[in-house]
C-alpha positions, 0 to 999 in steps of 0.5 A: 643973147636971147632974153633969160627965162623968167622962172618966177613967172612960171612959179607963180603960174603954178601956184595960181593953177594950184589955188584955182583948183583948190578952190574948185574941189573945196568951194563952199566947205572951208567955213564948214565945222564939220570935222569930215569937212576940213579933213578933206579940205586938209586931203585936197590942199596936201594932194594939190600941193605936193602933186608934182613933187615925187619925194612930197609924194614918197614922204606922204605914202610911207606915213600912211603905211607907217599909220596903217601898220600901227592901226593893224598892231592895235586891232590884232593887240585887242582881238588877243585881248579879247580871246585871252582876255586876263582877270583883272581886279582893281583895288578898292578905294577906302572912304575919303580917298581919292580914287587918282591916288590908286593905279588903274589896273585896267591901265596897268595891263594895257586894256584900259581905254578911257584916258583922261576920263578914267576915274584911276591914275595913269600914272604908272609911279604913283604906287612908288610916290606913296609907299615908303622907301626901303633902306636896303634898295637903291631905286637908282639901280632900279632905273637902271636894270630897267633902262636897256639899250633896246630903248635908247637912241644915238643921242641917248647911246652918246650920253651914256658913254659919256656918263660911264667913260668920260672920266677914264678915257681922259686919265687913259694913254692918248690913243686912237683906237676904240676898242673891239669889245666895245663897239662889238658890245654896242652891235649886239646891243648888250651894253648898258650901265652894268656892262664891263669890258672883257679887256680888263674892265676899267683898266683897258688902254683902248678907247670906250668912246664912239668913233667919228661918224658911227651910226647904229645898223638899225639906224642904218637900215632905216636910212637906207630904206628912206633913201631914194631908189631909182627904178629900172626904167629910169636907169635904163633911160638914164644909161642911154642918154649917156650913150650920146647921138653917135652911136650905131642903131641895133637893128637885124641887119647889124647885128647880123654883121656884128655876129659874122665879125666877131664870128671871124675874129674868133676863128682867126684867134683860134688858128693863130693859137693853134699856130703858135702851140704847133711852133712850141711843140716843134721847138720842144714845148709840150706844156699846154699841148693836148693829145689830140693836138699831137696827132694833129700836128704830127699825122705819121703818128696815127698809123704807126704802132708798137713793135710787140704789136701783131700786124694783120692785114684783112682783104676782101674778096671779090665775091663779096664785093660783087654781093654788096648793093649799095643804094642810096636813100630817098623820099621815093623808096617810100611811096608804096609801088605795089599792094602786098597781099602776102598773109592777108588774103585766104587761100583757094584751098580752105573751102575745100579743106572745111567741106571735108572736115564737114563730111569725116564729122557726118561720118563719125556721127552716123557711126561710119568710118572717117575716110581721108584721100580714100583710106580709112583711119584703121587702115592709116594705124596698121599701115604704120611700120612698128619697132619691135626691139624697142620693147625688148631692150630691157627685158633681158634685165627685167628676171634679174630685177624680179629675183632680187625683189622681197614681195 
């Protein structure tokens, strides 16, 4: 048997590698006290470290977003400050008193800045720690109405339950089920110390306790959001190992093959479908069988009509068949054989035709008479035969119309 690998080795290999390169980028720094010093020999030491390992990397990168996104929350959270910026007074410090028994109020509105250096308090209950308590509030009920679900966790969602169920639930029938409200409630974040159940209150039989394994939806989202998702390269490299060595290469040829093949496949499964509803249909079956289909197994259908239909019969004659040219169509009927000059080209005649047109105007301007083919026009009017009955039609009317007229 061949010797077994030595993984140590090759760990300790790696982590020499790591601490060769660390001490080449952070020579000289790590005795340094400058703060920019150690941070980048801190920022070397993590990015060597965690070079090869992609959930140290994953784990890295949504820090910093996480850290980026809170620093943008705060610039955006003073640049509305500064725009909408409220007045603010701070209340005075009597003779003798200690200015850290008075609130900030600077630090109560959120703009104060200095921290432990602030001469005020920060403390956001020592205006409750120096005034008297009044009998007729209770600070526990107080606490509560502040205390909302929205600021709870699963531990802190636990504790609740217990507190406010634990004793019911014990003097409750032995039972299984939680109830519906209940956990519709914790969905919808609406339960808290004052909610009641809409099922009878206290007096509800099912369960007000937490289901085995229940998580919140947002603690959900947030698990799912960190869980490790693969890419689509890596799952497409990942399905194609799984495949094995025997497996046929996809290459022009085959599917080519592959396309012809199922090709035929379809076709035989078509005819043998169409077999099969021609068999139905001549057994009496005509569920599934389409019109076309019928036509299509029974041929003498197609030309045969109703009896109540007039049957005509339409026969050419042989003049027409003789008038018919029939010619085939080709790339040669259009390459042009002659030039067509019909309506392009003048004709020999307007010359002539101007010339006289010329003349009959030098005529009519020298106060002569216009001459055409040797005829003047006077000539041309009397020659022209005129109708004399069709200005006496109405002239026999014409004294009839004249008496009845009142002038």
């Amino acid at each position: 048997m061949p010797p077994k690998k030595n993984k140590g080795a090759s760990t300790k290999t790696e982590q020499k590698k790591k601490d060769k390169i660390i001490e080449d980028k952070t020579f000289g720094l790590k005795n340094k006290k400058g703060s920019k010093q150690q941070k980048f020999v801190k920022h070397v030491n993590q990015q060597v470290k965690a070079g090869g390992d992609p959930n140290a990397r994953r784990i890295e990168q949504q820090r910093l977003e996480e850290k980026k996104k809170k620093e943008e929350e705060k610039r955006k959270r003073e640049e509305m400050d500064s725009l909408f910026k409220p007045v603010v007074i701070q209340n005075k410090v009597g003779k003798g008193a200690d200015p850290k028994s008075v609130l900030c109020a600077f630090f109560k509105q959120g703009l104060c800045h200095k921290g432990d250096r602030c001469k005020f308090s920060h403390d956001l209950a020592i205006e409750r720690k120096g005034e008297k308590r009044s009998l007729y509030s209770d600070v526990r009920e107080e606490d509560m109405a502040n205390d909302t679900m929205d600021k709870w966790d699963e531990d802190k969602l636990k504790e609740v339950v217990e507190k406010k169920h634990g004793a019911g639930n014990k003097q409750k029938t032995k039972t299984d089920i939680v109830c519906k409200h209940f956990v519709q409630a914790i969905e919808e974040k609406k339960y808290g110390w004052f909610w009641s159940c809409p099922n009878g209150g206290t007096n509800c039989m099912y369960r007000h306790a937490l289901p085995p394994g229940f998580v919140l939806k947002s603690e959900q989202k947030k698990m799912d959001a960190q869980a490790e998702q693969i890419s689509i390269e890596d799952l497409v490299e990942k399905e194609r190992a799984a495949l094995g060595s025997k497996v046929t290469r996809v290459t022009l040829e085959t599917f080519l093959a592959w396309k012809k093949r199922k090709k035929e496949e379809k076709i035989k499964k078509m005819k043998a479908n169409k077999d099969s509803r021609q068999r139905d249909f001549k057994s009496g079956k005509c569920l599934g069988v389409s019109g076309r289909e019928v036509f299509e197994f029974q041929p003498e259908m197609v030309g045969a009509d109703d009896d109540e239909a007039d049957e005509v019969t339409y026969e050419h004659s042989d003049d027409e068949a003789e008038k018919v040219e029939i010619r085939g169509i080709s790339d040669a009927m259009f390459v042009p054989e002659e030039v067509d000059s019909s309506g392009t080209q003048a004709s020999n005649e307007r010359l002539k035709s101007m010339n006289h047109d010329e003349n009959d105007k030098l005529s009519e301007a020298a106060g002569g008479e216009v001459v055409t083919n040797g005829v003047t026009k006077d000539e041309v009017a009397t020659d022209v035969p005129v109708d004399e009955d069709l200005f006496t039609e109405d002239l026999d009317d014409l004294d009839a119309e004249l008496e009845g007229l009142d002038v």
